[in-house]
Predicted model as a PDB file, atoms N, CA, C, CB and O in Angstrom, pLDDT in the B-factor column:
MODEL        1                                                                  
ATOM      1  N   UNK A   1     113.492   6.321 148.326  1.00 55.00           N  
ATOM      2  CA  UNK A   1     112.855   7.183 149.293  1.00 55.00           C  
ATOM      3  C   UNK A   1     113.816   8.310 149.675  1.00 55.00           C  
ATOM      4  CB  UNK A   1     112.416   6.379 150.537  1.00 55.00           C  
ATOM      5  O   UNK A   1     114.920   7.994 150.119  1.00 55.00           O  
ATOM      6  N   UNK A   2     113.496   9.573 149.541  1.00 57.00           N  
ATOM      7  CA  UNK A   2     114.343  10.730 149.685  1.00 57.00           C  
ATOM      8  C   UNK A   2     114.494  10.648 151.151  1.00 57.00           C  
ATOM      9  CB  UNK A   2     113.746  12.143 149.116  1.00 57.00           C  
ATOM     10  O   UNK A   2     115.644  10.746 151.577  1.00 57.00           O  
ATOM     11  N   UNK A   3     113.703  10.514 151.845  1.00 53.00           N  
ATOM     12  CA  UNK A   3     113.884  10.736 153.130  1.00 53.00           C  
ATOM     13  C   UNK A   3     114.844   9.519 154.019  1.00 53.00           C  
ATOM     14  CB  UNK A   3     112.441  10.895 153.632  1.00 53.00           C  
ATOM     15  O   UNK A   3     115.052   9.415 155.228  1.00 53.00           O  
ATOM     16  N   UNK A   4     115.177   8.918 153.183  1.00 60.00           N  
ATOM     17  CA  UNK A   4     116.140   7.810 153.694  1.00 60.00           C  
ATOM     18  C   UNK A   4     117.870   7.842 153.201  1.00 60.00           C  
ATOM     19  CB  UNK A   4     115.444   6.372 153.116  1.00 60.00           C  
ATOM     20  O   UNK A   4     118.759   6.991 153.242  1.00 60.00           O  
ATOM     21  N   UNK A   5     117.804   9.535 152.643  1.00 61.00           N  
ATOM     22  CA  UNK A   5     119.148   9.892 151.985  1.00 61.00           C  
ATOM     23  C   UNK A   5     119.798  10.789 153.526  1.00 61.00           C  
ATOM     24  CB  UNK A   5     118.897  11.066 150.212  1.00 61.00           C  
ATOM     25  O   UNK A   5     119.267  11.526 154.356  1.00 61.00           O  
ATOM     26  N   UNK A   6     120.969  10.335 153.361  1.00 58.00           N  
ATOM     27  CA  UNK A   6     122.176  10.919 154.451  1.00 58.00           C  
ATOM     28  C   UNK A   6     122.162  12.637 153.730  1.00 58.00           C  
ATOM     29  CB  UNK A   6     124.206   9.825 154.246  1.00 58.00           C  
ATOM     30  O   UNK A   6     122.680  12.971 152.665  1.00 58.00           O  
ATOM     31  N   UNK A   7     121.656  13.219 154.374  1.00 58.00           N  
ATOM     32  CA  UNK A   7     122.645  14.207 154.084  1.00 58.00           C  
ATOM     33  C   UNK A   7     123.827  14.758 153.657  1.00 58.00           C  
ATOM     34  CB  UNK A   7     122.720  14.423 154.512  1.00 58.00           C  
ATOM     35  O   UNK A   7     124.780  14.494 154.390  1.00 58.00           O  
ATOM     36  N   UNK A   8     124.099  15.547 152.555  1.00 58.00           N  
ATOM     37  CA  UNK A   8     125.553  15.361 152.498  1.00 58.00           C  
ATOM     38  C   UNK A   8     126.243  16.596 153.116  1.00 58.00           C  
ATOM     39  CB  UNK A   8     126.031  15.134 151.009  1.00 58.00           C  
ATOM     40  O   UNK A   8     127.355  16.736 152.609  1.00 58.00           O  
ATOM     41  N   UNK A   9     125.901  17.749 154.245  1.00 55.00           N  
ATOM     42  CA  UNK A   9     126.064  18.644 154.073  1.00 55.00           C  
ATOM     43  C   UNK A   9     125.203  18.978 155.470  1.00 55.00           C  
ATOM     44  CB  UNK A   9     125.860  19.019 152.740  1.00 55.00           C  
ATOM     45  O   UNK A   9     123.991  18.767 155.423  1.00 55.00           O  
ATOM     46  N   UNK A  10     125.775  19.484 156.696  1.00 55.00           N  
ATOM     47  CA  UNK A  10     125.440  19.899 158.359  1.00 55.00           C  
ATOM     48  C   UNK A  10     124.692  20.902 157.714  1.00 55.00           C  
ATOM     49  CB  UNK A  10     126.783  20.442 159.667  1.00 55.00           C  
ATOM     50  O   UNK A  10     125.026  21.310 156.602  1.00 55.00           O  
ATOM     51  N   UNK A  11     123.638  21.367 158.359  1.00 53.00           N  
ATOM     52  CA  UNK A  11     122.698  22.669 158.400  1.00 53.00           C  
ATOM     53  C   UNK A  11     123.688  23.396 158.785  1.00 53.00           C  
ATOM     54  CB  UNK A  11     121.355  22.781 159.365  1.00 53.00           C  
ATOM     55  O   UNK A  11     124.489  22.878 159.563  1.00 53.00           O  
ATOM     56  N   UNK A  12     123.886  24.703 158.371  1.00 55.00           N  
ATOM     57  CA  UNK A  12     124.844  25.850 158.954  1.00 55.00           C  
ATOM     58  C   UNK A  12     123.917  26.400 160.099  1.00 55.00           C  
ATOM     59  CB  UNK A  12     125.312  27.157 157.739  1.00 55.00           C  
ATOM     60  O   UNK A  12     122.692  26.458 159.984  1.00 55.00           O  
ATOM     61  N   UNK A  13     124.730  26.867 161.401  1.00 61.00           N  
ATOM     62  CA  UNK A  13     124.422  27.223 162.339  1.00 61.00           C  
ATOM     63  C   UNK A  13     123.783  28.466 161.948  1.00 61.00           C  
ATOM     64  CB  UNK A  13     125.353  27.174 163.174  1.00 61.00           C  
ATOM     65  O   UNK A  13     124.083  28.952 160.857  1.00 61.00           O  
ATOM     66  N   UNK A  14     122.894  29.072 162.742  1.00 62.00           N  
ATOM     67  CA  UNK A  14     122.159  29.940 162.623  1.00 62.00           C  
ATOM     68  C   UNK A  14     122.670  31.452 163.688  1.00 62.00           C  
ATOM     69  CB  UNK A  14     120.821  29.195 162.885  1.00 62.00           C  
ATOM     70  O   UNK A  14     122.475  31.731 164.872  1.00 62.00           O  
ATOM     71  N   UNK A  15     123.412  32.182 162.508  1.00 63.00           N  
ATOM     72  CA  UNK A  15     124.411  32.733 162.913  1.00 63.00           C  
ATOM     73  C   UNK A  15     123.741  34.080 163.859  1.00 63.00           C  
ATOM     74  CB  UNK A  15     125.356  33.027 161.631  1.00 63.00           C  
ATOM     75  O   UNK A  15     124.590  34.806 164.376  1.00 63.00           O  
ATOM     76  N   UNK A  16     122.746  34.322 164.023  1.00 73.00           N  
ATOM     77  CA  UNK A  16     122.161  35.309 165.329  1.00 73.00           C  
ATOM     78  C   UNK A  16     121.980  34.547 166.551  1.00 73.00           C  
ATOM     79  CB  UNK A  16     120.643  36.003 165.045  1.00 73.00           C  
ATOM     80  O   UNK A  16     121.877  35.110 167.641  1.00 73.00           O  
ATOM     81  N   UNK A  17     121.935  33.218 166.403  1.00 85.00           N  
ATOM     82  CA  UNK A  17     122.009  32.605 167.945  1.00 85.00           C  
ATOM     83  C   UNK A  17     122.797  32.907 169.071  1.00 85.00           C  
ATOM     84  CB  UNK A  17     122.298  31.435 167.918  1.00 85.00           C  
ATOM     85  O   UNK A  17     123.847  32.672 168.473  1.00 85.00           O  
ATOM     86  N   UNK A  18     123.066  33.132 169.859  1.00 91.00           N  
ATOM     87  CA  UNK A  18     123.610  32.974 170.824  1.00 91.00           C  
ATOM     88  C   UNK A  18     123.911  31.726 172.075  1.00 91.00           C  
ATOM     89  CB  UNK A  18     123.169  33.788 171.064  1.00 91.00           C  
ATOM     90  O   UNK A  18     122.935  31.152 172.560  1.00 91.00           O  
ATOM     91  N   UNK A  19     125.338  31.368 172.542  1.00 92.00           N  
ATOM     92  CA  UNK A  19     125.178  30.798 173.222  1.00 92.00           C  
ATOM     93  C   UNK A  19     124.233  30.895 174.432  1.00 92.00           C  
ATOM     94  CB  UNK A  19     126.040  30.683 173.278  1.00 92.00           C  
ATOM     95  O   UNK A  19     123.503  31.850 174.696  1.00 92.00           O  
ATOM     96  N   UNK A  20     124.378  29.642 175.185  1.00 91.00           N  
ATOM     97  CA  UNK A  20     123.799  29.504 175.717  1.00 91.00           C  
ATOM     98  C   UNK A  20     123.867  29.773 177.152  1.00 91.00           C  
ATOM     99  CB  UNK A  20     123.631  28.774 175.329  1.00 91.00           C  
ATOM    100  O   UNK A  20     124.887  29.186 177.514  1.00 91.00           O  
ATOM    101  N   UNK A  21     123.365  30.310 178.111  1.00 93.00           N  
ATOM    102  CA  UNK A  21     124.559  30.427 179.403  1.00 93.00           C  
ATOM    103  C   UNK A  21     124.144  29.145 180.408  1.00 93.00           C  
ATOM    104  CB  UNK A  21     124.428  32.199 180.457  1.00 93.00           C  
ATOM    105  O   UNK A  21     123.260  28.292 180.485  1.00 93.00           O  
ATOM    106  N   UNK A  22     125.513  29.616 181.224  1.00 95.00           N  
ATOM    107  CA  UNK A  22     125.417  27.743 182.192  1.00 95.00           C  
ATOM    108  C   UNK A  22     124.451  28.040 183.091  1.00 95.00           C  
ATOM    109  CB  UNK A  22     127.033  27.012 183.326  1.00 95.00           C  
ATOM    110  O   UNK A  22     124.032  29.119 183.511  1.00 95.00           O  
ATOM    111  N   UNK A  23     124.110  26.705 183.364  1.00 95.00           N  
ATOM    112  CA  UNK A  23     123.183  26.082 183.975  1.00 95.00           C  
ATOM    113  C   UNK A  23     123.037  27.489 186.073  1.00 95.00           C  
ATOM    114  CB  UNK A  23     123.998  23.887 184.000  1.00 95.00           C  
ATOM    115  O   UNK A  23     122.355  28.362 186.609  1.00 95.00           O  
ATOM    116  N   UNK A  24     124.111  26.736 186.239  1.00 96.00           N  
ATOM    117  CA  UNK A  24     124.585  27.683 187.519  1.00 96.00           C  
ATOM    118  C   UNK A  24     123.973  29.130 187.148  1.00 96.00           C  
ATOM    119  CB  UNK A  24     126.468  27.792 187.709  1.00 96.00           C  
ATOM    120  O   UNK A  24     123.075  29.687 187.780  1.00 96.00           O  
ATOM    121  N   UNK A  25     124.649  29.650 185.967  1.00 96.00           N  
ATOM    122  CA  UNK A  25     123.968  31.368 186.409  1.00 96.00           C  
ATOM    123  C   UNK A  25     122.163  31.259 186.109  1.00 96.00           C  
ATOM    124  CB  UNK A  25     124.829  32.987 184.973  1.00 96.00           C  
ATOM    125  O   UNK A  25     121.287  31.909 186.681  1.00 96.00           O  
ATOM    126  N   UNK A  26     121.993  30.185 184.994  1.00 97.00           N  
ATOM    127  CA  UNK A  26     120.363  30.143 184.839  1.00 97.00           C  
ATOM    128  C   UNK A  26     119.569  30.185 185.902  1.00 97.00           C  
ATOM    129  CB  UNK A  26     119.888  29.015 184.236  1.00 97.00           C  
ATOM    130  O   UNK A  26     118.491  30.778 185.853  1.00 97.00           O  
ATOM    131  N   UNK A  27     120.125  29.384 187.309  1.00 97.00           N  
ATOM    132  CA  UNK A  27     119.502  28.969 188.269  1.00 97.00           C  
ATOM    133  C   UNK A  27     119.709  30.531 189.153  1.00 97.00           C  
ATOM    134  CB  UNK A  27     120.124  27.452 188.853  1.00 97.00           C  
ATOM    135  O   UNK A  27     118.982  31.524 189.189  1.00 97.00           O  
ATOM    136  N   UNK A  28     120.888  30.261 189.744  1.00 98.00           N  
ATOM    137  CA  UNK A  28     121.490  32.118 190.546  1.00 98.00           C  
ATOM    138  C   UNK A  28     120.090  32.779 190.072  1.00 98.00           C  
ATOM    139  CB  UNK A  28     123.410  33.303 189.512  1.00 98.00           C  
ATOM    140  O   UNK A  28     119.109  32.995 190.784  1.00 98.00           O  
ATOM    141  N   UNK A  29     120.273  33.096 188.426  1.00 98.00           N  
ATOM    142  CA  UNK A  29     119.202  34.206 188.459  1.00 98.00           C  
ATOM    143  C   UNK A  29     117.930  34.125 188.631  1.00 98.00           C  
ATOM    144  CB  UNK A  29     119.169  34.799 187.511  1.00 98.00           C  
ATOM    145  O   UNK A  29     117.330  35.047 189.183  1.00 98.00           O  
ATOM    146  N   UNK A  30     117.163  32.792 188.106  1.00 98.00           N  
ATOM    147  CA  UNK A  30     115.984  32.473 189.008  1.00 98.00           C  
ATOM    148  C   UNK A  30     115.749  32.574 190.069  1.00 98.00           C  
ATOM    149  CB  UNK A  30     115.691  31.632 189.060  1.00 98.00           C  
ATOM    150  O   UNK A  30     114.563  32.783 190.322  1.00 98.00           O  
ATOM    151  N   UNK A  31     116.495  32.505 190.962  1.00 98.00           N  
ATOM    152  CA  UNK A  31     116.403  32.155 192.605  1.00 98.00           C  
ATOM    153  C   UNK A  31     116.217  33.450 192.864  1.00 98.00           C  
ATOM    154  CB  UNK A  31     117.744  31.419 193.505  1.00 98.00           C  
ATOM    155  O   UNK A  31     115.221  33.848 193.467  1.00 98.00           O  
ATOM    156  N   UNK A  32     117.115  34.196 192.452  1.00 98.00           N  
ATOM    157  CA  UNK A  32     117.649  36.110 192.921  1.00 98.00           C  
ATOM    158  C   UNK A  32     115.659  36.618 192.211  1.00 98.00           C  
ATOM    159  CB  UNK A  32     119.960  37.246 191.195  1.00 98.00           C  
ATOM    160  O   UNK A  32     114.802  37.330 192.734  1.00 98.00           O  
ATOM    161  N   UNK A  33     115.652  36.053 191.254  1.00 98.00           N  
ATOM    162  CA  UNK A  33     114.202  36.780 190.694  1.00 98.00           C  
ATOM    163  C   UNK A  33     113.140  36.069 191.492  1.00 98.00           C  
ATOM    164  CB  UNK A  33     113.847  36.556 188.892  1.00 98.00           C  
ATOM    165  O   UNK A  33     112.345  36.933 191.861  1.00 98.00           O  
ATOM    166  N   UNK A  34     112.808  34.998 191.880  1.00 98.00           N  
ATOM    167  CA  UNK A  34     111.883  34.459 192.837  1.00 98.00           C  
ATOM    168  C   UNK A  34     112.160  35.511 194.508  1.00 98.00           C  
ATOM    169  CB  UNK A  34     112.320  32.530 192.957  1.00 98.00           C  
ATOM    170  O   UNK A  34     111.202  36.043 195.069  1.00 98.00           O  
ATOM    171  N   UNK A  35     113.294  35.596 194.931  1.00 98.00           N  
ATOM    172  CA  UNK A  35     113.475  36.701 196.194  1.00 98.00           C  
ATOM    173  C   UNK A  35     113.158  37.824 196.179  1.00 98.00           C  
ATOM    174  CB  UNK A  35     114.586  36.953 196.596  1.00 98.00           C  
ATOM    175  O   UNK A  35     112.917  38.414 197.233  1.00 98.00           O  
ATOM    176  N   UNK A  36     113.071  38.440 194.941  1.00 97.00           N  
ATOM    177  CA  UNK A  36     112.817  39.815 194.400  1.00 97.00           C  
ATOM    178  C   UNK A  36     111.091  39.620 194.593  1.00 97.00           C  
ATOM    179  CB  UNK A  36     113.512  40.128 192.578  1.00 97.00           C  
ATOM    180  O   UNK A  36     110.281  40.152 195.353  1.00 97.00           O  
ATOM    181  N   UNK A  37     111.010  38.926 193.867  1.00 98.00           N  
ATOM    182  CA  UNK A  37     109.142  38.549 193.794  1.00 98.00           C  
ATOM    183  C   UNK A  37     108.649  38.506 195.218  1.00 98.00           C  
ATOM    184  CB  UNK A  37     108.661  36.787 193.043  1.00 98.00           C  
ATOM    185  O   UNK A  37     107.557  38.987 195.524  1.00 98.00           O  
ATOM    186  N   UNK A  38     109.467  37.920 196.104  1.00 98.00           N  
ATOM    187  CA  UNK A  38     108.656  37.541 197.271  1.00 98.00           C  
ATOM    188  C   UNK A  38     109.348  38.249 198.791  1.00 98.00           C  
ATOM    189  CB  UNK A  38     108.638  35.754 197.294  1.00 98.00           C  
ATOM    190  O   UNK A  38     109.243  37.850 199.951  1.00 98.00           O  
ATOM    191  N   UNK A  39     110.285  39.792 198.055  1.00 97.00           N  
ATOM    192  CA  UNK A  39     110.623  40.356 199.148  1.00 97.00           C  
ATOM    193  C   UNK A  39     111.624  40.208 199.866  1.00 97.00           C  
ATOM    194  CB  UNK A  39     109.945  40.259 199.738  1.00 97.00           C  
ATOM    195  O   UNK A  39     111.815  40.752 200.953  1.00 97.00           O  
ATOM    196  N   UNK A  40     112.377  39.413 199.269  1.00 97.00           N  
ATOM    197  CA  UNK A  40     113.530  38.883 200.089  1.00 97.00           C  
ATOM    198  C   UNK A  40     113.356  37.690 201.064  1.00 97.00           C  
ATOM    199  CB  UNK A  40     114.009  39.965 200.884  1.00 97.00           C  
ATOM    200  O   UNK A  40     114.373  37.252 201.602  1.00 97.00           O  
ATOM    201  N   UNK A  41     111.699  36.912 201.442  1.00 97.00           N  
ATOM    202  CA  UNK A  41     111.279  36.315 202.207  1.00 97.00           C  
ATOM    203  C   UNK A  41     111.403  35.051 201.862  1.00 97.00           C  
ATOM    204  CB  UNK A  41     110.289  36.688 202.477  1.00 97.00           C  
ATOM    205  O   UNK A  41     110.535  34.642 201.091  1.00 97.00           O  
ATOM    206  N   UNK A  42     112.708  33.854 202.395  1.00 98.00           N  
ATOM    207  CA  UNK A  42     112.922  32.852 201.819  1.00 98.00           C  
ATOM    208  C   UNK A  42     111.759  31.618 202.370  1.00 98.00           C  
ATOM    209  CB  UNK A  42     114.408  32.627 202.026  1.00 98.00           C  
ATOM    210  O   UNK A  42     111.126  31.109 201.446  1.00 98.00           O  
ATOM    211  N   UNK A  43     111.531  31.261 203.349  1.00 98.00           N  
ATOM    212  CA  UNK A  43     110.179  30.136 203.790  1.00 98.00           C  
ATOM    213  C   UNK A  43     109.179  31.071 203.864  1.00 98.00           C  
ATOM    214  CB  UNK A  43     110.240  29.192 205.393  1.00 98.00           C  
ATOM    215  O   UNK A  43     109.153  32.302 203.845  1.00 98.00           O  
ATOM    216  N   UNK A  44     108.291  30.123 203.959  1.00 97.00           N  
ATOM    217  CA  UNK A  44     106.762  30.490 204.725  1.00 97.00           C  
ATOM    218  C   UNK A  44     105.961  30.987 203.335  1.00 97.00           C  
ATOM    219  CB  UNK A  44     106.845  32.027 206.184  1.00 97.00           C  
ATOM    220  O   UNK A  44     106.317  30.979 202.157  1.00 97.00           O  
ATOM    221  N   UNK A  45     105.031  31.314 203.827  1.00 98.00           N  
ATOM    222  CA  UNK A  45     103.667  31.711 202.942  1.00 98.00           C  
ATOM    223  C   UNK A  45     103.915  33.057 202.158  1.00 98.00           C  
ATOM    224  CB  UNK A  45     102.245  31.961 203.989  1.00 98.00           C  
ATOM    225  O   UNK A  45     104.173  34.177 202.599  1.00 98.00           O  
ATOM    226  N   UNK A  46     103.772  32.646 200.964  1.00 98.00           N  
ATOM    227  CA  UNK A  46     104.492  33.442 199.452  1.00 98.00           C  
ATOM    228  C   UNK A  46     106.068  34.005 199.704  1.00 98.00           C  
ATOM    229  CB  UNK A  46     103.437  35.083 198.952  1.00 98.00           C  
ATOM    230  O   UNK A  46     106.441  35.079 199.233  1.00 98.00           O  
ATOM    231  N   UNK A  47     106.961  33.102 200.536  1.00 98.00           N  
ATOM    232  CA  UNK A  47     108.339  32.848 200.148  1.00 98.00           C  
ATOM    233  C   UNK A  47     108.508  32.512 198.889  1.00 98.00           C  
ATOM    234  CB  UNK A  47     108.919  31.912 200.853  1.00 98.00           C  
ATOM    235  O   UNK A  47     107.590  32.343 198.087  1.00 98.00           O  
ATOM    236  N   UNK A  48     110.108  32.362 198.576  1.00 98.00           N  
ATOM    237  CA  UNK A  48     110.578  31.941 197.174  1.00 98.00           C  
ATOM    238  C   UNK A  48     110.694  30.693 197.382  1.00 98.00           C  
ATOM    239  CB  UNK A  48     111.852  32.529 196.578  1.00 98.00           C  
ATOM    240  O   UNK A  48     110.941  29.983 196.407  1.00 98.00           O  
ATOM    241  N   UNK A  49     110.559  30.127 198.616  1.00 98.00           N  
ATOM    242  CA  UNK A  49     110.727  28.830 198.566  1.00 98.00           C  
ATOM    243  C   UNK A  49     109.181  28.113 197.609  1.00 98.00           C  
ATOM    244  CB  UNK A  49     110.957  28.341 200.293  1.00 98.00           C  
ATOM    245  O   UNK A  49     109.035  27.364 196.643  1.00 98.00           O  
ATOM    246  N   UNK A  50     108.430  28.728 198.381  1.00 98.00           N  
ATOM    247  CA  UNK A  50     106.936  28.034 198.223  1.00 98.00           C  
ATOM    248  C   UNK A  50     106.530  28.539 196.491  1.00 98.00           C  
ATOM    249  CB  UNK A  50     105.559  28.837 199.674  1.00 98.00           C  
ATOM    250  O   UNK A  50     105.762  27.903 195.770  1.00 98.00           O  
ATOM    251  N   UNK A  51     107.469  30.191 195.965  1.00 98.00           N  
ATOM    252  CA  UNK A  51     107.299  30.057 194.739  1.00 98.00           C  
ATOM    253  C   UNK A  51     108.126  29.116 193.807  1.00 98.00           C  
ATOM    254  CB  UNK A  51     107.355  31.172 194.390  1.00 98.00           C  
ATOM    255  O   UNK A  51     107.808  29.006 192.623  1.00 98.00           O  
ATOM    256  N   UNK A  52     109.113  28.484 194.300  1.00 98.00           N  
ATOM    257  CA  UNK A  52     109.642  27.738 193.387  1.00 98.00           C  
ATOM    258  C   UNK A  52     108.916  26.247 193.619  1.00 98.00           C  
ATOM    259  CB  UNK A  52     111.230  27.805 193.518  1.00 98.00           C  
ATOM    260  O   UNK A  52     108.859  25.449 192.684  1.00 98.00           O  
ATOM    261  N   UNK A  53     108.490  26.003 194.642  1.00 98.00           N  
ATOM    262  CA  UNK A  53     108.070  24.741 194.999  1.00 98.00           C  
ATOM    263  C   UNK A  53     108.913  24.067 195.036  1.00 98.00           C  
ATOM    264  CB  UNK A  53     107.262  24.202 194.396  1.00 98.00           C  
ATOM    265  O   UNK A  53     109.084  23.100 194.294  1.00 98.00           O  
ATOM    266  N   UNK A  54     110.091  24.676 196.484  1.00 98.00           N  
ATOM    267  CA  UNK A  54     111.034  23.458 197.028  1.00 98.00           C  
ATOM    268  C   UNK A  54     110.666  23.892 198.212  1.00 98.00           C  
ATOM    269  CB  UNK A  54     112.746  23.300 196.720  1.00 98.00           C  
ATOM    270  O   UNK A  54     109.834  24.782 198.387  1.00 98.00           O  
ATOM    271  N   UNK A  55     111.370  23.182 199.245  1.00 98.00           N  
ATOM    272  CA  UNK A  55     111.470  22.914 200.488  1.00 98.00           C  
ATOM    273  C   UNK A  55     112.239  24.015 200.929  1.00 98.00           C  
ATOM    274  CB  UNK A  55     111.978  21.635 200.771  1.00 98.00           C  
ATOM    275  O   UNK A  55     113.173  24.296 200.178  1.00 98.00           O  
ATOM    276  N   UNK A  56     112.068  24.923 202.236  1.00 98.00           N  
ATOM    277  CA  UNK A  56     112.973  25.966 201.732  1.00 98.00           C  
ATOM    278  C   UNK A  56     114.477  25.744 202.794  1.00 98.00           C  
ATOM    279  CB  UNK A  56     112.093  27.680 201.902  1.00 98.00           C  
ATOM    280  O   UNK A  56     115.225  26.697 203.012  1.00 98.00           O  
ATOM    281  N   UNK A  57     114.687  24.603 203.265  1.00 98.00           N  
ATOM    282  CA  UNK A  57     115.752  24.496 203.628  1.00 98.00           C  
ATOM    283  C   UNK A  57     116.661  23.747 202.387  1.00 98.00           C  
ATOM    284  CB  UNK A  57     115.630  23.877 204.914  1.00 98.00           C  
ATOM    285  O   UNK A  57     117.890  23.768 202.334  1.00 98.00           O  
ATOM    286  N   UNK A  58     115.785  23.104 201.435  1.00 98.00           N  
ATOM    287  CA  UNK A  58     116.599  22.962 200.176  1.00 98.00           C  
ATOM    288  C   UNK A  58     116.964  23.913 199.442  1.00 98.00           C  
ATOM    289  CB  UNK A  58     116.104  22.288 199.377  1.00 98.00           C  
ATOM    290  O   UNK A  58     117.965  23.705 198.756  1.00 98.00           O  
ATOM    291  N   UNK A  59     116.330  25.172 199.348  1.00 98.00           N  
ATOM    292  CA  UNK A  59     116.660  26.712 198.672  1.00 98.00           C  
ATOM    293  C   UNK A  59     117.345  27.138 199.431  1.00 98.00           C  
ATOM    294  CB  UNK A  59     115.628  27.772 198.409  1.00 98.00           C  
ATOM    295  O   UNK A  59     118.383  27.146 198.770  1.00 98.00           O  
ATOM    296  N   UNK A  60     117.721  27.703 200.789  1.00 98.00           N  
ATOM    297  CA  UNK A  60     118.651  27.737 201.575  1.00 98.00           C  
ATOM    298  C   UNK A  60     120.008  27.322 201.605  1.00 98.00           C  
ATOM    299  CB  UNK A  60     118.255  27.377 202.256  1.00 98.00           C  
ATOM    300  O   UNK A  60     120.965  27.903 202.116  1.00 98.00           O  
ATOM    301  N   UNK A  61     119.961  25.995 200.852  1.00 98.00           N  
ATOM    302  CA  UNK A  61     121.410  24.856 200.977  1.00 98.00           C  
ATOM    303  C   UNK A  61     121.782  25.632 199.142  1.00 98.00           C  
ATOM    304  CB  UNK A  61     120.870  22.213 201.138  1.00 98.00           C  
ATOM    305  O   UNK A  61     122.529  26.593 198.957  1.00 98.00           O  
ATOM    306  N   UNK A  62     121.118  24.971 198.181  1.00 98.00           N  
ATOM    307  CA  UNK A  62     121.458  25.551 197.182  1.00 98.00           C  
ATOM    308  C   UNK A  62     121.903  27.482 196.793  1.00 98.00           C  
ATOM    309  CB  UNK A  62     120.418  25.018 196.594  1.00 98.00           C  
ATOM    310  O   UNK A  62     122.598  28.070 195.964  1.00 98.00           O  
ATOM    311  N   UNK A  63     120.941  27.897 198.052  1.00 98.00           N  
ATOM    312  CA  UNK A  63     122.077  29.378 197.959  1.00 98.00           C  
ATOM    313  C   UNK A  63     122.846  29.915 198.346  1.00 98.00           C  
ATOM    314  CB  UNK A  63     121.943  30.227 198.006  1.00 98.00           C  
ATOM    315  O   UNK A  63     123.318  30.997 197.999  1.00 98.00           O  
ATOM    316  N   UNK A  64     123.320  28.667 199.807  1.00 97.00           N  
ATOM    317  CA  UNK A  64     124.505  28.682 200.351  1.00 97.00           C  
ATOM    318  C   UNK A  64     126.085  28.603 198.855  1.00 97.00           C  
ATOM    319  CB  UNK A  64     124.312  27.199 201.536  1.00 97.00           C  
ATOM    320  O   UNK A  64     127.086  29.267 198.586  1.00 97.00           O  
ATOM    321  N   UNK A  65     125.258  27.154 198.221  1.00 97.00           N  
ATOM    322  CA  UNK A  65     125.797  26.594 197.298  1.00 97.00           C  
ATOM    323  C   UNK A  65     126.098  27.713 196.402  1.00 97.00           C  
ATOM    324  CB  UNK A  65     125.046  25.550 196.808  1.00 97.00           C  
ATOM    325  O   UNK A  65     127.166  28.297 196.588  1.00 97.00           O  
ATOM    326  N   UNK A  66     125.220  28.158 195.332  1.00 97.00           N  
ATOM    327  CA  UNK A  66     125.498  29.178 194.738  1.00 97.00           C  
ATOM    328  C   UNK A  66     126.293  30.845 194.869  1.00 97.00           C  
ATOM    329  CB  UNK A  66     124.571  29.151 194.532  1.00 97.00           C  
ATOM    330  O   UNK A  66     126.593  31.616 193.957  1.00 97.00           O  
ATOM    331  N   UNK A  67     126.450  30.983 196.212  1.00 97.00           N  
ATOM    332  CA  UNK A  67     126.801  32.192 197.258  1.00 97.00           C  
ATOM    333  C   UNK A  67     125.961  33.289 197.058  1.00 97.00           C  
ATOM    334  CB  UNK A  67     128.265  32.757 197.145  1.00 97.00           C  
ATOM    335  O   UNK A  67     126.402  34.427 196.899  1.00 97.00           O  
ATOM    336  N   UNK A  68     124.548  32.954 197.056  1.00 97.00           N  
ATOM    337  CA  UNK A  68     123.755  33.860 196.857  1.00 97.00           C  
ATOM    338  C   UNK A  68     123.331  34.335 198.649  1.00 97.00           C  
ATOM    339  CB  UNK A  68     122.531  33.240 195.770  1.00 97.00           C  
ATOM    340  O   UNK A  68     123.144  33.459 199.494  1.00 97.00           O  
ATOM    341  N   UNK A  69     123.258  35.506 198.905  1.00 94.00           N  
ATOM    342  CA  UNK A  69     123.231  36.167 200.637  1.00 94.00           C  
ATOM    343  C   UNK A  69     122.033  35.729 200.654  1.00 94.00           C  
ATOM    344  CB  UNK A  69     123.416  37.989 201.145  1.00 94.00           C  
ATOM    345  O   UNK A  69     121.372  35.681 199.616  1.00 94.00           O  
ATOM    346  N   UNK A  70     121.531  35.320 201.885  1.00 87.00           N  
ATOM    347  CA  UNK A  70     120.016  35.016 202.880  1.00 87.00           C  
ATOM    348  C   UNK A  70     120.786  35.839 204.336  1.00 87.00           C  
ATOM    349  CB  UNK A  70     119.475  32.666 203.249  1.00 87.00           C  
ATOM    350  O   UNK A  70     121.872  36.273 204.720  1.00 87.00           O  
ATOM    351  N   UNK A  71     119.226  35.662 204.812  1.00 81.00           N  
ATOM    352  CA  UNK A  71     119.056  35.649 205.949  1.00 81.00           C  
ATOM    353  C   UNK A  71     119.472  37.411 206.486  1.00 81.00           C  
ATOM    354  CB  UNK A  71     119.906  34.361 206.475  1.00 81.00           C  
ATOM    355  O   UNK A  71     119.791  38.121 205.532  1.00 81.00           O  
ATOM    356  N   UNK A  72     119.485  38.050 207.743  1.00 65.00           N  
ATOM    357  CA  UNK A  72     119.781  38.792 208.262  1.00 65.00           C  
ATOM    358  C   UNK A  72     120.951  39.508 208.184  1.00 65.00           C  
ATOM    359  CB  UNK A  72     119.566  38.459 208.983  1.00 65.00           C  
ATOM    360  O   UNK A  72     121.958  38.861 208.469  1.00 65.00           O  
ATOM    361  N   UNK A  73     121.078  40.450 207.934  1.00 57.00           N  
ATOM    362  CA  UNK A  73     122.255  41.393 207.600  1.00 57.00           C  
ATOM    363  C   UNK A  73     123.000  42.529 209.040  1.00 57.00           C  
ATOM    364  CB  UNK A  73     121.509  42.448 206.261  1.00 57.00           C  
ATOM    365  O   UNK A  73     123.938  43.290 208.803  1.00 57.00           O  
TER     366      UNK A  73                                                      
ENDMDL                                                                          
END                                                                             
């Protein structure tokens, strides 16, 4: 059965790929693009909270986390 043969030989990487970026900036930039979407307006009705579907004192803590600016300037 061919399909029960080892390979002898890794697929070569597929050299236009690009890595991948970390997790942290994936998120940063979601969050920053959900605020953009919703005005800068983190709770309440069409916040980024309610577009991401978290809690928005959990989006709050995570953009403390991330050092992304909220709130009043």
């Amino acid at each position: 059965f061919h399909w029960l043969e080892t390979p002898t030989s890794q697929t070569p990487q597929d050299e236009t790929a690009t890595r991948p970026a970390e997790l942290e900036t994936v998120v940063t930039e979601h969050i920053q693009h959900a605020l953009r979407y919703a005005d800068g307006k983190v709770g309440g009705p069409g916040g980024a909270a309610e577009i991401l579907g978290v809690n928005p004192s959990t989006l709050r803590h995570r953009m403390k986390k991330l050092g992304i600016p909220y709130g009043r300037n």
